[in-house]
N, C-alpha and C positions, 0 to 999 in steps of 0.2 A: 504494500500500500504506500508506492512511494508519492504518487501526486494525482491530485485530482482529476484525474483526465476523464473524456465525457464517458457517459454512460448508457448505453440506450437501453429505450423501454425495457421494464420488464416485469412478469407474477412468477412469481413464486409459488407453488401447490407445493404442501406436505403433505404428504399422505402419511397419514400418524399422528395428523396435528393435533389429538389431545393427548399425547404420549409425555410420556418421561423427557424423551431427547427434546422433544419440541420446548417443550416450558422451562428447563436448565438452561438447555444452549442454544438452541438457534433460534426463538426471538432476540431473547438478548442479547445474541451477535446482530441480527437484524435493525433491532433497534437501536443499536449501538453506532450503526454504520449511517443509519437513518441522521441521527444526530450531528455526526459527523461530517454530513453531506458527500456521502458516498452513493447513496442511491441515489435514481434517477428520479426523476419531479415525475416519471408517469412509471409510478410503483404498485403492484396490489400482491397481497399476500392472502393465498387461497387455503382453506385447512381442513383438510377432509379425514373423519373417523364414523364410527357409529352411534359414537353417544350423541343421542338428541338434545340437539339446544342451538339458540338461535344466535343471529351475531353482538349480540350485547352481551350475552353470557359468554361466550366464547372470548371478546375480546375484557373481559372483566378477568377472566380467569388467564388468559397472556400477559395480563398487565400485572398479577400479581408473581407469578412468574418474574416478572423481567425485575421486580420488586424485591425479587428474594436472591437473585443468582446475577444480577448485573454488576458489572466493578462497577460502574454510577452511581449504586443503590439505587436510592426509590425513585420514583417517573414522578416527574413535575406536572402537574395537570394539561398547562398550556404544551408541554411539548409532547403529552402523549394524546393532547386531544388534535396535534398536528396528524399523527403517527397512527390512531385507529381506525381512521374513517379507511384507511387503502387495506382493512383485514375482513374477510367476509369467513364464512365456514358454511362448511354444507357435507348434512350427516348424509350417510351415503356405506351403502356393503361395496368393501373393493374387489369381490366379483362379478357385480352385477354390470353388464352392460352398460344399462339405462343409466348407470354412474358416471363415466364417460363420455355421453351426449349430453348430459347434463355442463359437463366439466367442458367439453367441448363448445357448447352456448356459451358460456361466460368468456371462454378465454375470446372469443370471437365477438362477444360485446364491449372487451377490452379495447382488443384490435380497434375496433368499431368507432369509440368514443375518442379515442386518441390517434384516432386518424394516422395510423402506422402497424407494422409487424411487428410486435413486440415480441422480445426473446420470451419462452416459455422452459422456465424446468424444474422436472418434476424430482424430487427428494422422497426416498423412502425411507422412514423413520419409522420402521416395520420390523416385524419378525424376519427372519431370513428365508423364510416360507415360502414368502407373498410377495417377492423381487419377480420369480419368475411371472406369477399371476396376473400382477400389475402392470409387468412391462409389454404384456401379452395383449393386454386389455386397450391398452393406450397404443401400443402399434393398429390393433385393430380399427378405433377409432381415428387412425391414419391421423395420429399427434406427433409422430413424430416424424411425419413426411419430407416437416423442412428441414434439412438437415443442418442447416445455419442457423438458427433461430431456437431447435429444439433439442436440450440436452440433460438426461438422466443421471441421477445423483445416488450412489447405493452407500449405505454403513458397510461394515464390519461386522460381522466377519462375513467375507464373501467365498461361500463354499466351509467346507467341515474339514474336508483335505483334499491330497493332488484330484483325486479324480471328480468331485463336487464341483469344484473349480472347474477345472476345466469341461464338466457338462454346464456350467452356469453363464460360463462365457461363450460355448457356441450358442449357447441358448438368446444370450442378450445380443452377440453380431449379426444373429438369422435374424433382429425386430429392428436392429439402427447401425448406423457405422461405430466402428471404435471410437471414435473423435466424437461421438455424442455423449460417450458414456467417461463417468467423474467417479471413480472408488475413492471412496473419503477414508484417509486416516489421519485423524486430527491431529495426531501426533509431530507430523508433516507440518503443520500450523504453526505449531508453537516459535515463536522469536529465535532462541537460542537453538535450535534444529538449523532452521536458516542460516544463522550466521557462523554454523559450521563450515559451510561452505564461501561464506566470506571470508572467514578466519583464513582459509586453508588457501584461497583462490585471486584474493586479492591483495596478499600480502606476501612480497617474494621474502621475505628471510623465513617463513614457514617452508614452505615447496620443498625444496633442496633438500629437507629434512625429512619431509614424511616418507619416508620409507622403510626399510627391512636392516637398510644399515644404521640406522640411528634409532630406530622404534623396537624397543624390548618387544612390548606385547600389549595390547587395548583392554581395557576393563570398560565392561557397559553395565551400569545397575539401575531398576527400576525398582523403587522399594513401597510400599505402600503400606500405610497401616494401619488401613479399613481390613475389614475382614468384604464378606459378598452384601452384604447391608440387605435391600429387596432383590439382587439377582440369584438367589439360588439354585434356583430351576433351570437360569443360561446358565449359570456358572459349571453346574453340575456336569452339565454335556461337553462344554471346553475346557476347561481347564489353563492353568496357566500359560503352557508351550502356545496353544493354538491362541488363548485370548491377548496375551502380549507379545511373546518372542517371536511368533509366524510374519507379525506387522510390524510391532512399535518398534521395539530393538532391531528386529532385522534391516530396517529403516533406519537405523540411526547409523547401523554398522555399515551400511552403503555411501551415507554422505562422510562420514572416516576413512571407506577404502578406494571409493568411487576415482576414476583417473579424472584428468581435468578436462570439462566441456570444451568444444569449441567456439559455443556460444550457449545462453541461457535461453535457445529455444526448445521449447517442453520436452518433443520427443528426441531429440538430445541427450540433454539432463538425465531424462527417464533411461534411456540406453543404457548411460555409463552406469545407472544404479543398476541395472539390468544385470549386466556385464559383471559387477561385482557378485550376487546371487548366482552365478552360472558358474563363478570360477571356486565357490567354496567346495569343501573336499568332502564327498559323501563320508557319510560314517557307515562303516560297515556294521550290518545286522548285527553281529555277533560280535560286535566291540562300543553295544552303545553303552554301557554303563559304565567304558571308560572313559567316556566322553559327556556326559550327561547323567544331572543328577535330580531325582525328582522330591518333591517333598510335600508334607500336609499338617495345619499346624492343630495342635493339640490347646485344649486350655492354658492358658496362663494370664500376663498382666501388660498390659499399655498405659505407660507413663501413671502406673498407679493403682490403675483400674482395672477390676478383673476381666478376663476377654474370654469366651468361649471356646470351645473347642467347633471346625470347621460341625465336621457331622452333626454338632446340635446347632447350626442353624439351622434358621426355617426354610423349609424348602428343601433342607439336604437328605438322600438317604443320610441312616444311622451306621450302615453301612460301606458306605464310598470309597472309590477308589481311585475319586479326581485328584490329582495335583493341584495344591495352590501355591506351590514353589517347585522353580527350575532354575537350573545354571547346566549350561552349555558349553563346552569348549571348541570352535568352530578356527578352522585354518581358509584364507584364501591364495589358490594355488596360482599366484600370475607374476612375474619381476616384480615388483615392489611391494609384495606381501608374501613370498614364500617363505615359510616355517613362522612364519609370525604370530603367536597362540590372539586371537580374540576368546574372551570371555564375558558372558554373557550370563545375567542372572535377573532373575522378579521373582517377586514373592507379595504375597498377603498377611496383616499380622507381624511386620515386622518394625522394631522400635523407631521407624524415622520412615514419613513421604516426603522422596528425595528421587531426583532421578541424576545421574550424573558420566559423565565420557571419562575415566585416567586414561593418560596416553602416557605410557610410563617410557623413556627414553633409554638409552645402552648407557651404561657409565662409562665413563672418563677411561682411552686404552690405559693409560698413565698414568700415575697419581706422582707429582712433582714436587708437592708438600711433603715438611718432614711429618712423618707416621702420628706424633700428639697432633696434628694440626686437622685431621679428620674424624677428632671423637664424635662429632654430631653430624657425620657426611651421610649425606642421600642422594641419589640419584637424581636429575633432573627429572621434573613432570610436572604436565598440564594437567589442568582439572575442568570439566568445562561441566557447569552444570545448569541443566534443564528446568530443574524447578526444586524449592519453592521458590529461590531466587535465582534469576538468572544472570549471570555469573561466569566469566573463564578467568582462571588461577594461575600462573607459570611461577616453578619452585624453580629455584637455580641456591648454588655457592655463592655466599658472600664472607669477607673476613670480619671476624667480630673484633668493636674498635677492645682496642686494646694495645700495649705493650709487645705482646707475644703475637703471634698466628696462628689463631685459631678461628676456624673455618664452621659455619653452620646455615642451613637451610633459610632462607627469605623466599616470600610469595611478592610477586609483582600482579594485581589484581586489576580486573576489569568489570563493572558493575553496572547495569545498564540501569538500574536505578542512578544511580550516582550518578554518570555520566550522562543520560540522555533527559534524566528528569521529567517525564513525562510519562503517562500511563502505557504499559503495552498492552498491546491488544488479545484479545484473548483468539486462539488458534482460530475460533470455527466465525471469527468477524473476516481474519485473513482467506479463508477456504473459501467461506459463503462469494466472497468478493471476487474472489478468481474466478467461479462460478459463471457467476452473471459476467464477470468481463469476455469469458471462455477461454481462458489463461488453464492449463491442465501441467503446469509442470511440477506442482505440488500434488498431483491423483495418480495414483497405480494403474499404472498397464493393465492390461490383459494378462501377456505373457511374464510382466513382475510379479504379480499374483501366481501366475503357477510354478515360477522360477523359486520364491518364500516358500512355497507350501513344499516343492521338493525339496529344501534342505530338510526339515523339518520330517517327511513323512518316514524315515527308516526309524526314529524316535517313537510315533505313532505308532506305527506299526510294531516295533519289541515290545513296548509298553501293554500295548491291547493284547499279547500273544503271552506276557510274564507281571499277572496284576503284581502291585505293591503288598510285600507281608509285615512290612514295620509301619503303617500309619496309624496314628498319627505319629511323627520322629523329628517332627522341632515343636515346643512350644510358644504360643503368641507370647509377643516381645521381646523372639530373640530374633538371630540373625540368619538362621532358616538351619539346615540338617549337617550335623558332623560330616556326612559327607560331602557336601559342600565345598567346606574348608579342606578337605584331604584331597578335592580335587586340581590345586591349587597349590597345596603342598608337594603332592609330587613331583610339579615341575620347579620346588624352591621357591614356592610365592604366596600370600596371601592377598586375601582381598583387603581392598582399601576401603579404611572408615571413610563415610561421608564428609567433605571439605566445611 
């Protein structure tokens, strides 16, 4: 979102829109950008579910939404009595035909009123179910004819594994071209995601360096320390691998190994993350447990507080055998990443929501100080972290004053609070915007999505063929399972605390 540049026409339809997703995040990205004069002056936000109620009630219940989940906080009267007249809703079964001409009248009374083609696209904020059904429906009503004008917005997760995926996506190319269709991973969104690739691409004393000869080995952690709150039921079916590491991290570990574009046009970009996913090293069937470690956390305490064990939430078998922690050890096999461990971990239940990159560097061939002068010596390393703040860290040697020489660790820190002063935005303001501009260099592929799901699937697959017999084997508010930490240790390493 770097400048205002124009906008043309455009509705929005969720289909979901009295869901969960809709009332967190994408009004309040919507109205956010609203505010901010990001939308175009000829905007309508269309909301289609089955709960019966009319557009007053509908927009009563988005506004309290946007009330509770907006960095803003509350809606100022005058600016959301700008902002509600452009929301309608209309309860409606999303199999029904007759829901679609419905849907098709209006988008064409749009067109109609504002004397233009306005972009149209549709966002499913849906079960994973009803991607195919919907998109089915709306080809039929020949919505997505214009292929400039008309473009399809899916969540996450898209497919269960390799082959879900890949029947989902011939499934979606046989109703619209590739270039209509947006797979949303917020994760994508977030600022400090972004400016991975600035860090790395716009600043030549990085470059030089990111490689195999200066780069030990990458730590990627997502830590979270909710346990499933109301997703039980999804949660139950994915589990950790599939609901963070098939996407978020796999995505993070792309814009770290990714080579450099030759420009920042989408399917570009997309390529080289591509390209990264194609060149990791299968793990062989019968060596995943050297490589992969799963976990499920038992009762314990969060900052105090006592926490349940996964199985007694609601919605969970008493039984289960889902993961809610995994660490990974994944190689990419190409020149500037051979033999280079990435490691990869998320969990539920664990003492700190943190998400964070180490990019731990090779030490010094040399040490040219006399031997007292390195009692506090470490190895160079960045920290770049994700959230809650966002953040990159560079540890280097510095001499501490004094008399003698003696040598210890300083952080030279980058703070985008500090430095930019200004609110960032939150991921799905930046997504929503690409959207409607039809900017897709922040959306998954087709074939990135099946390139994710095949690292991933030989873990699936031993997993589903060898359940777990120690669960639960960490408990809430620690750091996830002993074997975790020994996966890590046998290469001489531990994971690093949060910065």
């Amino acid at each position: 979102m770097d400048s205002h540049t124009h906008v043309e026409p455009t509705v929005v339809v969720i289909f979901g829109g009295g869901g969960d997703l809709t009332h967190r995040k994408l009004v309040p990205a919507l109205y956010n950008l609203f505010l901010d004069r990001w939308l175009p002056q000829q905007f309508a936000l269309i909301g289609i579910d089955r709960l019966n109620q009319n557009d007053a009630d509908y927009r009563q219940h988005l506004r309290e939404g946007v009330d509770s989940f907006s960095r803003r906080g509350k809606t100022k009267d005058d600016e959301w009595g700008r902002f509600a007249p452009n929301v309608t809703y209309l309860s409606a079964d999303f199999t029904d035909a007759g829901t679609y001409a419905k849907l098709s009248e209006h988008l064409g009374t749009c067109n109609k009123e504002w004397q233009t083609n306005a972009h149209h696209i549709f966002y499913l904020a849906t079960a994973p179910s009803m991607i195919e059904v919907i998109a089915r429906q709306l080809h039929q009503a020949k919505l997505f004819a214009d292929e400039k004008h008309s473009r399809l917005v899916v969540e996450k997760p898209f497919g269960h594994d390799l082959d879900s995926s890949r029947t989902l996506n011939r499934q979606l190319t046989g109703l619209m071209n590739e270039d209509q269709i947006y797979r949303i991973d917020h994760y994508l969104g977030k600022e400090t995601v972004q400016n991975i690739l600035a860090l790395r691409f716009a600043n030549s004393i990085l470059e030089p360096i990111w490689n195999r000869r200066y780069i030990q080995h990458v730590q990627i952690t997502v830590a979270e320390q909710v346990g499933v709150e109301h997703r039980g039921g999804y949660y139950d079916r994915a589990g950790a691998l599939r609901d963070m590491i098939q996407n978020h991290l796999l995505q993070v570990l792309c814009c770290i190994a990714m080579e450099p574009p030759v420009s920042f046009e989408a399917n570009e970009v997309r390529s080289k993350k591509t390209d990264v996913l194609k060149a990791i090293r299968p793990i062989p069937r019968d060596q995943v447990s050297q490589f992969v470690v799963r976990g499920q956390y038992g009762k314990g305490a969060i900052q105090g507080e006592p926490a349940p064990a996964y199985r007694q939430e609601p919605d969970v078998p008493s039984d289960s055998a889902t993961e809610t922690y995994a660490a990974v050890k994944l190689y990419v096999d190409n020149w500037r990443w051979q033999d280079v461990p990435f490691y990869l971990r998320t969990g539920k239940r664990l003492p700190a929501r943190v998400s964070e990159v180490f990019v731990q560097l090779q030490p010094v061939p040399h040490r040219s100080f006399p031997a007292n002068a390195y009692a506090n010596w470490a190895p160079n390393r960045m920290a770049i972290r994700i959230q809650p703040e966002e953040a990159i860290q560079l540890r280097f040697q510095a001499k501490q004053p004094g008399p003698t020489l003696h040598l210890r660790p300083v952080q030279m820190r980058f703070s985008y609070k500090e430095s930019f002063q200004t609110p960032t935005p939150e991921a799905y303001e930046t997504l929503l915007l690409d959207v409607i501009r039809g900017d897709a260099t922040l959306f998954m592929r087709g074939d990135q999505v099946e390139a994710a799901w095949a690292v991933v699937q030989p873990i699936l697959d031993d997993w589903s063929a060898h359940p777990p017999l120690d669960f639960p084997n960490y408990a809430a508010g620690s750091w996830g399972p002993e074997e975790a930490d020994e996966l890590l240790a046998r290469d001489g390493r531990h994971w690093f605390a949060p910065e």
